[in-house]
N, C-alpha and C positions, 0 to 999 in steps of 0.2 A: 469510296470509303477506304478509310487506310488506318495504320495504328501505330503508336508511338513508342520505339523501341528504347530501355531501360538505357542504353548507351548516349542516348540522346542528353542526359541529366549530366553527364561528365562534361558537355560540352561548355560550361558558365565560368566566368575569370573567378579566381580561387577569392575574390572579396567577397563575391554574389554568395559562392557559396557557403563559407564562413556565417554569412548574416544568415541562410535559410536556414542551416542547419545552428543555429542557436535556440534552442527548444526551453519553452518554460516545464515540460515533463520531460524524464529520459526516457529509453527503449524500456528498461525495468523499472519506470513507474515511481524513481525517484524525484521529486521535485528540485527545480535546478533554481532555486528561490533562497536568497540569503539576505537574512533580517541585521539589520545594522545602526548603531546606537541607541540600542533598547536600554532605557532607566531601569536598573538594579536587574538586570539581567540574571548575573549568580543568585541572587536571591528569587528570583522567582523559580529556579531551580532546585533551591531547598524548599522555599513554601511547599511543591512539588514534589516531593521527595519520592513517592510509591510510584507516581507517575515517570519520574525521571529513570527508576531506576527498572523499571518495565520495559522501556524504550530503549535502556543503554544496553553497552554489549554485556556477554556473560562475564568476564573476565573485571570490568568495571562493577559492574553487581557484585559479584565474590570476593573483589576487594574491600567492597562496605559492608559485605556480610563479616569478613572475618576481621574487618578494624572495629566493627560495632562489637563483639564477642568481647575481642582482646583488651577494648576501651574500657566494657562492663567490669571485668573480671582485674583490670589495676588500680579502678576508681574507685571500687569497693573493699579491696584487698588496702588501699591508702587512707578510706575510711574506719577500718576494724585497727588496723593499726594504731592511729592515731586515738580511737576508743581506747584498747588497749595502753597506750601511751600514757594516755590521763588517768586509765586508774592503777598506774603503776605496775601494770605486768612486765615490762622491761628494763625493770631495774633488780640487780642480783640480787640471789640471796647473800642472808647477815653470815658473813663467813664464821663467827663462831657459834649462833644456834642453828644456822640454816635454814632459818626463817624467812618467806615473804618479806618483804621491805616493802611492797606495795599495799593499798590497797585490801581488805576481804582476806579470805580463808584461803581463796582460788582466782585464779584468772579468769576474765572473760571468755578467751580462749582457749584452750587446754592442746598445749602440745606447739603452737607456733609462738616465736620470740621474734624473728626478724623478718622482714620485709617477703622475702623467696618463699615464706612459710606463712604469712597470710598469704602471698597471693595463690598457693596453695590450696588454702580454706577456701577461700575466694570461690576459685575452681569449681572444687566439691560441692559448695553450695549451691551454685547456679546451674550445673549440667548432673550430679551424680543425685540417687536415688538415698545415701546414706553417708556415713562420717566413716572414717580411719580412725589415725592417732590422732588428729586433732579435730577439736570438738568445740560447740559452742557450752556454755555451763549460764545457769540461773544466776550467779553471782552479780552478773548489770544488768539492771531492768533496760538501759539503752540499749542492748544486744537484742534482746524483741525485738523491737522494732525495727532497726538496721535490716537484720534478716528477713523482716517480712517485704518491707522492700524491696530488695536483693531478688528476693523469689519471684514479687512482680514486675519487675525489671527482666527479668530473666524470661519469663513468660511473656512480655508486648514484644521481645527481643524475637523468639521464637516463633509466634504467631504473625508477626510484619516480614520476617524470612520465607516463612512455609507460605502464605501468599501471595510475595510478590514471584517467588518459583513457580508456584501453580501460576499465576497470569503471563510467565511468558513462557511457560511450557504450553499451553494450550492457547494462546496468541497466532494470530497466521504468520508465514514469513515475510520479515520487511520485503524480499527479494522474487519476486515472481519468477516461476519457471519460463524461461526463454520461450517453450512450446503453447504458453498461455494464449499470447498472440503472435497473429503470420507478423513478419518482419518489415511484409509490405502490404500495403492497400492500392485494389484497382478499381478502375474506371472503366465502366464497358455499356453495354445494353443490355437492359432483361424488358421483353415485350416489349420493345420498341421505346424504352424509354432508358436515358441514361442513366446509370446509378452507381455512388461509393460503394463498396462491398471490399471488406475484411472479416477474416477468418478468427474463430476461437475456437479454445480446446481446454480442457477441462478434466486433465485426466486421475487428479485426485478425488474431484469432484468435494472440492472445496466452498464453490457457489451453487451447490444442487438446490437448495430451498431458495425460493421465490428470486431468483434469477432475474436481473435485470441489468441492461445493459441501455449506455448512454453514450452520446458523441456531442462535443463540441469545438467550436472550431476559435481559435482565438487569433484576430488579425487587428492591427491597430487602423484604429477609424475618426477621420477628421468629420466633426460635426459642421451644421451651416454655419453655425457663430466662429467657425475657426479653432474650436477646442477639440485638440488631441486627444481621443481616448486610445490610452495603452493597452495593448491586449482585450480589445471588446471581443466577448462571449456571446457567437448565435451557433444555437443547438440545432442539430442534424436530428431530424426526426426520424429512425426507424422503424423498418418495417414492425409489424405486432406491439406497435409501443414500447420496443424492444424489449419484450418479455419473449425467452428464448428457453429449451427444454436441451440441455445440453448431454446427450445422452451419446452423442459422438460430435466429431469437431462439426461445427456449423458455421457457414457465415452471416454477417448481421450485413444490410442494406436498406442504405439511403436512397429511397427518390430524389432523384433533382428535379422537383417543379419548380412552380413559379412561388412556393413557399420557401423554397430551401436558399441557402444561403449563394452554393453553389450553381445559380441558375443560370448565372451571367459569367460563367466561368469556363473558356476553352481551353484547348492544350496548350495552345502557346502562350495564354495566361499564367496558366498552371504554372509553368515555369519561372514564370514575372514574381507572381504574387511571392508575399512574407507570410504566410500563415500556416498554421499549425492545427490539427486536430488530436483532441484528447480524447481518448476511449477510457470508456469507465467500466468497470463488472461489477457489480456487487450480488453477494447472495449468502446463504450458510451454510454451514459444514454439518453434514449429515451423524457424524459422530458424538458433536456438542452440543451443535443447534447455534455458534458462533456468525455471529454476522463478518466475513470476509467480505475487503474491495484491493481490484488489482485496475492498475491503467500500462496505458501504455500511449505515445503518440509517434502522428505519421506528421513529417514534414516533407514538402513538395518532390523533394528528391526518391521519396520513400512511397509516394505516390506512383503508377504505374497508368495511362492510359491508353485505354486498349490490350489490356490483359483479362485476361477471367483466372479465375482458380480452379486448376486440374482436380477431378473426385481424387477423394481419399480412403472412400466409406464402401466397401464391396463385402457381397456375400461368400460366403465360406460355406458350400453346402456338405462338406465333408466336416469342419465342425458345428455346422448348422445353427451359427452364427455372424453376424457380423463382424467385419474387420477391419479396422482405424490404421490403414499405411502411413505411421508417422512421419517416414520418410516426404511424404508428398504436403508436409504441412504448411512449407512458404512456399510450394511449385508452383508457378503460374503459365500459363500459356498465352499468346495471339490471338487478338479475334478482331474481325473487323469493325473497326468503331467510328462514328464523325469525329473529325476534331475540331468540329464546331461548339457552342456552350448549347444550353438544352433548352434556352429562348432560341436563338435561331434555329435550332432543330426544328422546333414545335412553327416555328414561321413557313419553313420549306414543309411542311408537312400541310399549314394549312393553305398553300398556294398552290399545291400538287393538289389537294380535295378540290379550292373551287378548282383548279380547271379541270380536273375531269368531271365536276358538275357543271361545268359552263358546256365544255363538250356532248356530256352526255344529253342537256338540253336542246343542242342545234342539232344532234343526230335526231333526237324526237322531233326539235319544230320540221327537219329535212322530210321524214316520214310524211309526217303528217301532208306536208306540202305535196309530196308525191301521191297519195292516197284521193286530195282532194282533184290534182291533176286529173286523174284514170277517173273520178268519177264526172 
C-alpha cells in the first residue's frame, strides 16, 4: 500500500491541466456559466426590476434609487408648471393696476414662478411633512388631483426602496467564506472501504436549520447510440443522507461502492479523468429563519489520494469547552491507501476470503484424515 503525494498533480503538460481545471462551479461557489444570445435580454431585466436590483451591487441599486427620486421630483415639478402655465400664473403683473393678468384671484401655486421654484414645490411635496412659502391653493380643481398623485408616487417610490434594502440586507452573501469549505478533498479508507471525504465549517452558522448537504460529480458521457452528453450529473451519495449537525467543522463522506460513481476509479485514473464534483450546502440562518445555499467544487488536481484530514476539534478542559483550531481546516496528512479503484479492491479482498476458506477447509479435511488414521 502506498499513497499519492499532492506533488504528483504538477506533473501533467500545462494543456491537460488547463482543461482539468476548467470548472463549471468556482472555489467560491460562483457559476462559471455565461448565457449568450438571449432574445430581449435588457428587457427581461426590467420586466424584473426588484429582482434585478436585489442581485446587483449596492452602488447600482443607489444609482436607481436616487435617479428614481430625482426623476419623480422634475416630472412632476414640469407637470405643475406647465399647470400653472395654462392658467396663467406666469405671465406679469398689469404694470399699471398690478393685477393678475392670469387666470383666478390667485395662482395655483403660491410663491413659485419659474422652473428652480416648482421643482422646489416638487420637493416639498414628495419627502417634507408641510409647505414653506410656496403653497398649493384651491383656485385649480386640476391641483387636487396632480398632488394626490405626487403623494402616491411618492409613497410606491418609498415602499419599492425600503424593500428592496430590507431583501439584500438580510440576503446571504453572493461570496462564501473561504473557511466554508477545505480547499481539498481526499481519498483514503474508513473500515476498510474507500471513501471521498471533504471538510465543512460553519462558523456563522448560517445553515443551522435543516442542514443538508449534496455532492455531484459532472463528467461528459458518450451514450451507446454515440450521443455526447455534456457534463452528465451522477450524485455521490452521503453518509446520513447527508444530513449533517454542524455544530463544529465536520467532514461529509462518500462510500465508493458498487453504487457510487467513483467505483471504477483509481489514482492513476484520477489523474486521466475530466470531471468535476460540486458540493452543495443548504440550510437556514438561525436569526431569520432564511434559507442559505453555498457550493464549492473539487477538480482532479484538488483531489488528494491517500490523505485523511488532521483533527481540528479538541477539548479545552481549562475552558471546559470545545475547540475549532481553524488553523488545521485544509491540513491533511498521509495515510496508507490502495491505489487501486474500489472494484478491484473488493476483488482482492474477495480472493483473499476464499482462499483462506479453501485453506481453512484442507486444514479441517487434513484433521479429519489424521483422526480417522489413529483410529
Amino acid at each position: 500500500m502506498d499513497s499519492i503525494e499532492p506533488e504528483r498533480v504538477s506533473q501533467r503538460d500545462p494543456d491537460e491541466e488547463l482543461t482539468l481545471n476548467t470548472r463549471v462551479v468556482n472555489k467560491i461557489g460562483e457559476r462559471n456559466v455565461r448565457s449568450t444570445n438571449l432574445p430581449q435580454k435588457s428587457i427581461r431585466f426590467v420586466k424584473d426590476l426588484v429582482t434585478t436590483l436585489v442581485e446587483e451591487k449596492w452602488r447600482y441599486a443607489l444609482l436607481v434609487f436616487v435617479s428614481s427620486y430625482v426623476g419623480s421630483w422634475v416630472l412632476f415639478a414640469g407637470l405643475w408648471y406647465i399647470l400653472s402655465y395654462a392658467h396663467g400664473d406666469l405671465l406679469e403683473q398689469n404694470p399699471t393696476t398690478g393685477e393678475r393678468m392670469g387666470d383666478g384671484v390667485m395662482p395655483c401655486v403660491q410663491g413659485a414662478t419659474t422652473f428652480p421654484g416648482f421643482l422646489l414645490f416638487s420637493m416639498e411635496t414628495q419627502i417634507s411633512t408641510g409647505y414653506g412659502e410656496k403653497v398649493p391653493t384651491e383656485e385649480c380643481p386640476e391641483s387636487f388631483g396632480l398632488l394626490t398623485i405626487q403623494l402616491i408616487v411618492g409613497l410606491l417610490i418609498d415602499g419599492a426602496i425600503l424593500g428592496v434594502v430590507y431583501a439584500k440586507l438580510v440576503r446571504p452573501p453572493q461570496k462564501i467564506s473561504e473557511m466554508k469549505f477545505s480547499k481539498r478533498a481526499v481519498i483514503c479508507q474508513r473500515d476498510g472501504k474507500l471513501c471521498f471525504v471533504f471538510r465543512i465549517c460553519d462558523r456563522k452558522w448560517q445553515h443551522a436549520i435543516e442542514t443538508k448537504v449534496t455532492a455531484v460529480m459532472l463528467e461528459s458521457r458518450r451514450t451507446a447510440e454515440g450521443e455526447l452528453v455534456e457534463k452528465h450529473e451522477s450524485y455521490l451519495k452521503l453518509e446520513n443522507d447527508g444530513r449533517l449537525v454542524l455544530l463544529w467543522p465536520v467532514t461529509a463522506c462518500h462510500v465508493i461502492d458498487r453504487d457510487s460513481p467513483l467505483y471504477d476509479l483509481s489514482a492513476e485514473e484520477l489523474l486521466k479523468r475530466k470531471l468535476e464534483i460540486v458540493v452543495t450546502i443548504t440550510g437556514g440562518t438561525m436569526t431569520t429563519g432564511q434559507i442559505n445555499q453555498a457550493r464549492t467544487s473539487y477538480v482532479p488536481s484538488e483531489i488528494c489520494w491517500g490523505h485523511r484530514f488532521r483533527n481540528m476539534v479538541e477539548y479545552d478542559s481549562r475552558k471546559q469547552s470545545f475547540v475549532a483550531v481553524n488553523e488545521r481546516m485544509h491540513d491533511i496528512e498521509p495515510v496508507d491507501t490502495p491505489l487501486c479503484s474500489a472494484r478491484q479492491l473488493n476483488i482482492l479482498k474477495k480472493r483473499l476470503q476464499d482462499k483462506d476458506v479453501k485453506e481453512a477447509n484442507l486444514s479441517g479435511a487434513t484433521v479429519n484424515v489424521s483422526s480417522n488414521s489413529a483410529l
